[in-house]
C-alpha positions as CSV (number, residue, x, y, z in Angstrom):
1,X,-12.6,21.7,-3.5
2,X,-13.0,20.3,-6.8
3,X,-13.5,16.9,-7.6
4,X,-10.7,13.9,-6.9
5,X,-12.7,11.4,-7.7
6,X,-15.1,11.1,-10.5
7,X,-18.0,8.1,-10.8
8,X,-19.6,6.1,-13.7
9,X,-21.8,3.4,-13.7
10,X,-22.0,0.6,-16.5
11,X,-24.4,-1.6,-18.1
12,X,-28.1,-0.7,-18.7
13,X,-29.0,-2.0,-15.5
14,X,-26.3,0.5,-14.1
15,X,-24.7,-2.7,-12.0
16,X,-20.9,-1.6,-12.3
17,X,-19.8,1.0,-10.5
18,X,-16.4,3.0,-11.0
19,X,-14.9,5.4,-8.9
20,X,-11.9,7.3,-10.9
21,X,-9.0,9.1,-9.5
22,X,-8.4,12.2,-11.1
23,X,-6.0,13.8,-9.5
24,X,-3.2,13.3,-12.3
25,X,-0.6,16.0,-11.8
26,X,0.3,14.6,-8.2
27,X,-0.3,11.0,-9.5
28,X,-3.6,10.2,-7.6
29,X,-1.5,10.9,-4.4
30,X,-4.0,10.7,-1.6
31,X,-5.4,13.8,0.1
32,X,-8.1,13.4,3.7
33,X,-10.9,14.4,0.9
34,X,-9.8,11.8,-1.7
35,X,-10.2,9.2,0.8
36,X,-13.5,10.7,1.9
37,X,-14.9,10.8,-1.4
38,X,-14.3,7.2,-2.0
39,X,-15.3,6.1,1.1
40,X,-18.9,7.7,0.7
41,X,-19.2,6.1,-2.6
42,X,-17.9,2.5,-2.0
43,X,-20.1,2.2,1.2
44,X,-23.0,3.2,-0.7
45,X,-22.4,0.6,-3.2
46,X,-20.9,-2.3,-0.6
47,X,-24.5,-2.0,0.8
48,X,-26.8,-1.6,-2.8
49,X,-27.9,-4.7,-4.1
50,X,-28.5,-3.3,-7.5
51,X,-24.5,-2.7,-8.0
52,X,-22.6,-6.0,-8.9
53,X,-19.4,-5.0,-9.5
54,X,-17.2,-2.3,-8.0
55,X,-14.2,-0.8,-10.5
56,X,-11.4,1.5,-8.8
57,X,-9.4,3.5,-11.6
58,X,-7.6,6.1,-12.5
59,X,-7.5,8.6,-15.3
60,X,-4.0,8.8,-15.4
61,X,-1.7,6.7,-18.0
62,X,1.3,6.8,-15.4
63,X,-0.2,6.2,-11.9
64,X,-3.3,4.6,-10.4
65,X,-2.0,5.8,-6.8
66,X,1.2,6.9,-5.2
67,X,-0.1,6.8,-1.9
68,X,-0.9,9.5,0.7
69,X,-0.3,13.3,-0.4
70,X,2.6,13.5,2.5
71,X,3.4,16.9,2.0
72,X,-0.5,17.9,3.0
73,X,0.1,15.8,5.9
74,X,3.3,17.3,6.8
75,X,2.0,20.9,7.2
76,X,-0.7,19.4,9.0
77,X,2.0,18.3,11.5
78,X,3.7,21.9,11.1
79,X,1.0,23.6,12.1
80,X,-0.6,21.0,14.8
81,X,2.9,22.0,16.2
82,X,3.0,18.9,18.2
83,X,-0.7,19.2,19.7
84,X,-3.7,17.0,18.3
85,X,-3.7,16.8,14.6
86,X,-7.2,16.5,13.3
87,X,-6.1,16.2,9.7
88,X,-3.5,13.4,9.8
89,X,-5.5,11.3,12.8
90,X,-8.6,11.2,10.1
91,X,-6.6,10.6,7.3
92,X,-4.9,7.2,8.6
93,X,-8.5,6.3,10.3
94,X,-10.7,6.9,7.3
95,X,-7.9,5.0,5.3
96,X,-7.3,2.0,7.1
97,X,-11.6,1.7,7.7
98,X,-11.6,2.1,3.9
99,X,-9.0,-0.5,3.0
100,X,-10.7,-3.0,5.2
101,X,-14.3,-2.5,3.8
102,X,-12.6,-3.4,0.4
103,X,-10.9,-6.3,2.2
104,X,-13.8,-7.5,2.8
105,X,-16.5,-7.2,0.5
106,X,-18.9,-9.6,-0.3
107,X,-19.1,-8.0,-4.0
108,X,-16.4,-8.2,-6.3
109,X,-14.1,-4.9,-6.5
110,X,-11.8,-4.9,-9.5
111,X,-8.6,-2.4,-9.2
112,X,-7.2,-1.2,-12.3
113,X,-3.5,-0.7,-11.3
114,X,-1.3,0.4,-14.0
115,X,1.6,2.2,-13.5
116,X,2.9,3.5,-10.7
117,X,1.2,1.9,-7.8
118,X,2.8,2.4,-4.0
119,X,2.1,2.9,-0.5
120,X,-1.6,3.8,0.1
121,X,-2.0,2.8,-3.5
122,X,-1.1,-0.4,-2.7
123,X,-3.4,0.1,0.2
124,X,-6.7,0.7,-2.2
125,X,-5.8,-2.3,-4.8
126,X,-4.3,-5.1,-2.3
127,X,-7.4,-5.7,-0.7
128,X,-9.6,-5.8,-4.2
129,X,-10.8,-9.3,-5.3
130,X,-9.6,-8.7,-8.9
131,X,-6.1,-6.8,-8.4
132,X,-5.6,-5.8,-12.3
133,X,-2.0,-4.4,-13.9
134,X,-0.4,-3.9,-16.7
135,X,3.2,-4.2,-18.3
136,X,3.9,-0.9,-17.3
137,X,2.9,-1.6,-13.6
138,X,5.4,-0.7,-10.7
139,X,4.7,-1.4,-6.8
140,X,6.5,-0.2,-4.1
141,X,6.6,0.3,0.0
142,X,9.0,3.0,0.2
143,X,8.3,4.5,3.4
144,X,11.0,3.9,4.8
145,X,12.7,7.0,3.0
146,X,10.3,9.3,4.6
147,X,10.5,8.2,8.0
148,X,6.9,6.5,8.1
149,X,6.1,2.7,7.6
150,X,4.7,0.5,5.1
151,X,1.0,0.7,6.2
152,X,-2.0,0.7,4.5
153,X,-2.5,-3.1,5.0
154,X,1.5,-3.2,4.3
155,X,1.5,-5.2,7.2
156,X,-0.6,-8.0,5.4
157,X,0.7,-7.9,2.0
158,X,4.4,-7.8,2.7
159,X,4.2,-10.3,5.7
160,X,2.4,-13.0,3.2
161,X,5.3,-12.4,0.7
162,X,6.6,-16.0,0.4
163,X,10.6,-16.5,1.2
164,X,10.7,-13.3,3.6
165,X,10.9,-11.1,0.2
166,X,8.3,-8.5,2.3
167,X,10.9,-8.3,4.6
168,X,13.0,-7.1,2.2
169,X,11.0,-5.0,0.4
170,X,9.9,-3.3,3.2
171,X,13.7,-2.6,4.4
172,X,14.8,-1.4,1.2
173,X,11.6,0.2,-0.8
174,X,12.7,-1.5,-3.2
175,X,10.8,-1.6,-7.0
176,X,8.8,-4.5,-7.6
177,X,7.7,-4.9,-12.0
178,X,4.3,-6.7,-13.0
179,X,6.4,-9.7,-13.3
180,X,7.3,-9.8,-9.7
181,X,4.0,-8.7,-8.7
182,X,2.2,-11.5,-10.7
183,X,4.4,-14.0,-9.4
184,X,3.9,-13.2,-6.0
185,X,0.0,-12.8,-5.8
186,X,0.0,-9.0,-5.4
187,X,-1.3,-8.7,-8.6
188,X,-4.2,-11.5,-10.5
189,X,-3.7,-10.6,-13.9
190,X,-1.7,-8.4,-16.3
191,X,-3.6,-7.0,-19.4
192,X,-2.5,-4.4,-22.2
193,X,-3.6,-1.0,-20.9
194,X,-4.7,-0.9,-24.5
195,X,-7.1,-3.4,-23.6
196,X,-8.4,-1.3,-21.0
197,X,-11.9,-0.1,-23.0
198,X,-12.8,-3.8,-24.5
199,X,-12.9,-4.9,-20.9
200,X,-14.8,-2.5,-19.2
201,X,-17.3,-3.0,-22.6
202,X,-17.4,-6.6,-21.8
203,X,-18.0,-6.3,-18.4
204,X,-20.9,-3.8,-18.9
205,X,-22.8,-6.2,-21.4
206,X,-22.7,-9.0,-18.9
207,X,-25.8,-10.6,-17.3
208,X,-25.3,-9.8,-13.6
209,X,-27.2,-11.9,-11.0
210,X,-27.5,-12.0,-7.1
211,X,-24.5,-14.0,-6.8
212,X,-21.5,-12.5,-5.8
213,X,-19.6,-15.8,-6.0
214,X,-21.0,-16.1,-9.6
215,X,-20.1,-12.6,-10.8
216,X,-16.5,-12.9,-9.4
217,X,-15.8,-16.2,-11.4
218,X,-17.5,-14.2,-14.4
219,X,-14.9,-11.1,-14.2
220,X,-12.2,-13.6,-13.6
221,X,-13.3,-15.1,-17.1
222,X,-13.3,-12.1,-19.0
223,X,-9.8,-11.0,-17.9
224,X,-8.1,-14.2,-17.9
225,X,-9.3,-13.5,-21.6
226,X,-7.3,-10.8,-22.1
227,X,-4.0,-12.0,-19.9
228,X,-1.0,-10.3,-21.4
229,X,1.1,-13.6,-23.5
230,X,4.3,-11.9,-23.4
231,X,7.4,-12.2,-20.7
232,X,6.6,-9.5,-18.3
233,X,9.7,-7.7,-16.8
234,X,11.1,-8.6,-13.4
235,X,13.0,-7.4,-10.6
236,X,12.4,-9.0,-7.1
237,X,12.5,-12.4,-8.8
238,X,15.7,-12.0,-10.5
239,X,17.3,-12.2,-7.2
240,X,14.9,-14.0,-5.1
241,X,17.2,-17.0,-4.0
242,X,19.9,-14.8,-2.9
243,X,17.1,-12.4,-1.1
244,X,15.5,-15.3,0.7
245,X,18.5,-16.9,1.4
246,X,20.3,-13.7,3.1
247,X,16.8,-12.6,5.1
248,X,16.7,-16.1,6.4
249,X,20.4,-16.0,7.2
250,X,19.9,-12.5,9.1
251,X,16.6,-13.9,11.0
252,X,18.1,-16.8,12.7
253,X,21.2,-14.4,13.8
254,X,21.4,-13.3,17.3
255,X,20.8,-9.8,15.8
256,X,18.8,-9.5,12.8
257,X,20.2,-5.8,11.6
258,X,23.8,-6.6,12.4
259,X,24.2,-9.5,10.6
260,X,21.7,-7.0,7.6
261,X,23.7,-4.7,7.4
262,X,27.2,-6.2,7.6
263,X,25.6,-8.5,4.7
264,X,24.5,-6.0,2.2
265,X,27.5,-5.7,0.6
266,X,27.6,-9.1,-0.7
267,X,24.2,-7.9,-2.4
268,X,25.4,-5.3,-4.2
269,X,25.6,-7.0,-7.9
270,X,23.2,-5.2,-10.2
271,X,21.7,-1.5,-10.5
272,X,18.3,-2.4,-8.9
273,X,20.3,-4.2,-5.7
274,X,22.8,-1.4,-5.4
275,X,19.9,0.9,-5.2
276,X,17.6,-0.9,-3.1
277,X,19.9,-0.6,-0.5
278,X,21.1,3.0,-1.2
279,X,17.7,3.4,-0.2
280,X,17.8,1.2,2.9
281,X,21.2,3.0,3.9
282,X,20.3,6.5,3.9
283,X,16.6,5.4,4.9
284,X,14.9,5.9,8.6
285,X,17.1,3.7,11.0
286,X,13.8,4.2,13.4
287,X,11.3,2.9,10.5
288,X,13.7,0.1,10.0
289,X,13.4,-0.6,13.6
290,X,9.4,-0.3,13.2
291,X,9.0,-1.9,10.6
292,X,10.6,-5.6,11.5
293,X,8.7,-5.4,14.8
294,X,5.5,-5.0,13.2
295,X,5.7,-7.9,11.2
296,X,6.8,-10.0,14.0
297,X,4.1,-8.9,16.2
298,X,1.7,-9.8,13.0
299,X,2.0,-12.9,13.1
300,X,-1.4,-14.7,14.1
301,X,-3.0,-11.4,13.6
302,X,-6.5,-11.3,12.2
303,X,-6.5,-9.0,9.3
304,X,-8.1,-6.3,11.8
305,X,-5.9,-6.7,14.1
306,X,-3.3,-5.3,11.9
307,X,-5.4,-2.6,10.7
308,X,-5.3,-1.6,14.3
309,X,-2.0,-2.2,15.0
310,X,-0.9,-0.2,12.0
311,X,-2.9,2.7,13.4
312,X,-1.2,2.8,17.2
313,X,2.0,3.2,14.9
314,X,0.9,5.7,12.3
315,X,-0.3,8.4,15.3
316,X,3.1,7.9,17.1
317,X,4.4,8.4,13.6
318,X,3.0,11.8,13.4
319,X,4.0,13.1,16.8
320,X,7.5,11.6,16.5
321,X,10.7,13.7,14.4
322,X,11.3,11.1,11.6
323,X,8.3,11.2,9.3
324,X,8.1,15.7,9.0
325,X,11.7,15.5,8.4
326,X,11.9,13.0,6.5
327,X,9.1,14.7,4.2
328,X,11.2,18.1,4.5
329,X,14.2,16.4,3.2
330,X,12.4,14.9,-0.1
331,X,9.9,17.2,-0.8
332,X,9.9,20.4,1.1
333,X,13.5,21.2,0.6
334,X,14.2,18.5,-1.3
335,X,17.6,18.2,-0.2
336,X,18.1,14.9,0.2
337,X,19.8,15.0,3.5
338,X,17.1,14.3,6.6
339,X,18.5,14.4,9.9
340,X,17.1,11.4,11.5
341,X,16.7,11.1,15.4
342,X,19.0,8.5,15.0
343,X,21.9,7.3,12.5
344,X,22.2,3.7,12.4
345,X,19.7,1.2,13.5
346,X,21.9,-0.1,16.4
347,X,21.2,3.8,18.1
348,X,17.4,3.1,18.3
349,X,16.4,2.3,22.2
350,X,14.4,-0.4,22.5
351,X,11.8,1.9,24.6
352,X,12.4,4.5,21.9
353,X,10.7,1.8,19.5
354,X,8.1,0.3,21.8
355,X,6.5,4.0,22.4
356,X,5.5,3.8,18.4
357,X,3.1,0.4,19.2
358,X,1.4,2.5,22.6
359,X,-1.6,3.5,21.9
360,X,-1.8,8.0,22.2
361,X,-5.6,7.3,23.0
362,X,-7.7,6.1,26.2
363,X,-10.7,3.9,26.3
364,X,-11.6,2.0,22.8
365,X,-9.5,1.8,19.9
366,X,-10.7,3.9,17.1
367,X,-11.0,0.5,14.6
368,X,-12.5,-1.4,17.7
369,X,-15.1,-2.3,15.5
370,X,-13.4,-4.1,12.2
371,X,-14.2,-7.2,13.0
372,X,-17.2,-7.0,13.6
373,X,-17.8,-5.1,10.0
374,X,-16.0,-7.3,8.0
């Protein structure tokens, strides 16, 4: 296989190190070998003391990731035809170990996320220490329209969304602009993508040192230099009284998704509403369901304890229905019209739901060892 990922260093002492995404047609969409190619890379570098800085990019002008390539891991689950899967059980295992290593390292990594930037994209750049956009920079969760769940770390970033807004963006999908992201610490800094070659210049005729402390406060400097002045577009934020207040409202009800989804309605006042919850309506009732227990059971979770809970629920996801049909219905066929197991999220059993957080393995969880990597 050719190339996904290409690799530059900067600097004459060759301390920056990029890893580029080149996979443009697809929009950087993540294959097993994408992942792999990183990971070899990143570790290398985590562990050389002659690399300072880490860049993740992409040589596209409309995406830096859209997440997993879902339609290689649907015929993975085709042809597995419900037996082990080698393919998809690697993909979510070398993802989430690859996330957390760039959760946790002790060098700065600086993710260059302009444009289109969603589920295992958001993965990749969430845990960086220097989370970069642009104007043009869109983030999203949308899993919930193919029947999986917002993973990838999801279950960190959205649960530490201030107001319950993760909640809702987790339900729904829904589009969050660089304003939104800015405001709500998924993103540090918003710069022209024009701006994009003067930085990576600057950074490369820095002085590096030992320090990784040092050098972060250094990058922070330089792009804090070039912080976009205008007002960036917003979404999430345009609403986010109404949002917090009718999550809140749903949370204290004796049922959370009767009192959601008798509420919706009253949401319905612009385009971007009205279509975030088109796309919680005719969603996965089962991810819905998945979903709000996972962020309930995260709470006072260590950040590898979610990577591991995350991974209990993406194998069930692969031998359950939902997740191959809902790839079928949106890009196989593309019709639009996935039969989910169930219709509403008042039809999923609770036992039904509780078999997505059982472990499908015996003996030591595959991530057993994140904590004591990070």
């Amino acid at each position: 296989m050719d190339s996904l990922v290409e690799f530059e260093y900067l600097g004459a002492d060759k301390a920056i190190a990029i890893a580029r995404m080149v996979r443009e047609k697809p929009l950087n969409s993540l294959l097993l070998a994408t992942i792999d190619q990183l990971a070899e890379k990143i570790y290398a570098w985590l562990d050389d003391d002659s690399i300072s800085c880490i860049i993740l990019d992409s040589s596209s002008e409309k995406a830096f990731c859209a997440g997993a390539d879902i339609t290689a891991l649907y015929h993975s689950i085709k042809e597995s035809g419900g037996e082990d899967n080698p393919y998809a059980k690697s993909f979510f295992l070398n993802e989430y170990k690859l996330d957390y290593a760039i959760h946790t390292a002790k060098k700065p990594v600086i993710a260059w996320g302009n444009g289109i930037v969603m589920g295992g994209g958001l993965g990749l750049l969430g845990g960086c220490s220097h989370r970069v956009g642009t104007p043009s920079t869109r983030i999203a969760m949308p899993e919930i329209t193919i029947g999986l769940f917002p993973d990838a770390g999801g279950t960190y970033f959205l649960s530490k969304l201030p107001d319950h807004l993760g909640i809702f963006a987790g339900l729904t999908g829904c589009m969050l602009s660089s304003g939104d992201a800015i405001a709500l610490g998924l993103l540090d800094v918003v710069v022209a993508q024009n701006d994009k070659r003067a930085i990576l210049v600057e950074l490369a005729n820095q002085k590096w040192n030992q320090d990784p402390a040092a050098n972060a406060t250094t990058i922070t400097d330089i792009l804090s230099g070039y912080a976009v002045g205008e007002t960036l577009p917003t979404n999430l934020l345009n609403h986010r009284e109404a949002i917090a207040g009718f999550v809140q409202s749903c949370l204290d009800a004796e049922d959370f998704f009767d009192a959601f989804d008798s509420g919706l309605s009253a949401l319905l006042i612009d385009e971007w509403l009205t279509g975030s919850v088109a796309t919680y309506q005719s969603g996965s009732p089962t991810t819905a369901r998945i979903f709000l227990e996972q962020i309930r059971r995260s709470e006072g979770m260590s950040l590898a304890e979610m990577f591991q809970m995350e991974l209990v629920i993406a194998y069930q996801c692969i031998r359950h229905p939902d997740f191959p049909e809902g790839v079928r219905a949106l890009l196989v066929d593309k019709d639009k019209n996935p039969a989910w197991v169930y219709q509403s999220v008042s039809d999923v059993p609770e036992d039904y739901l509780n078999e997505h957080f059982q472990p499908v393995w015996t003996g030591e969880h595959p991530l057993g060892d994140l904590a004591s990597s990070g």
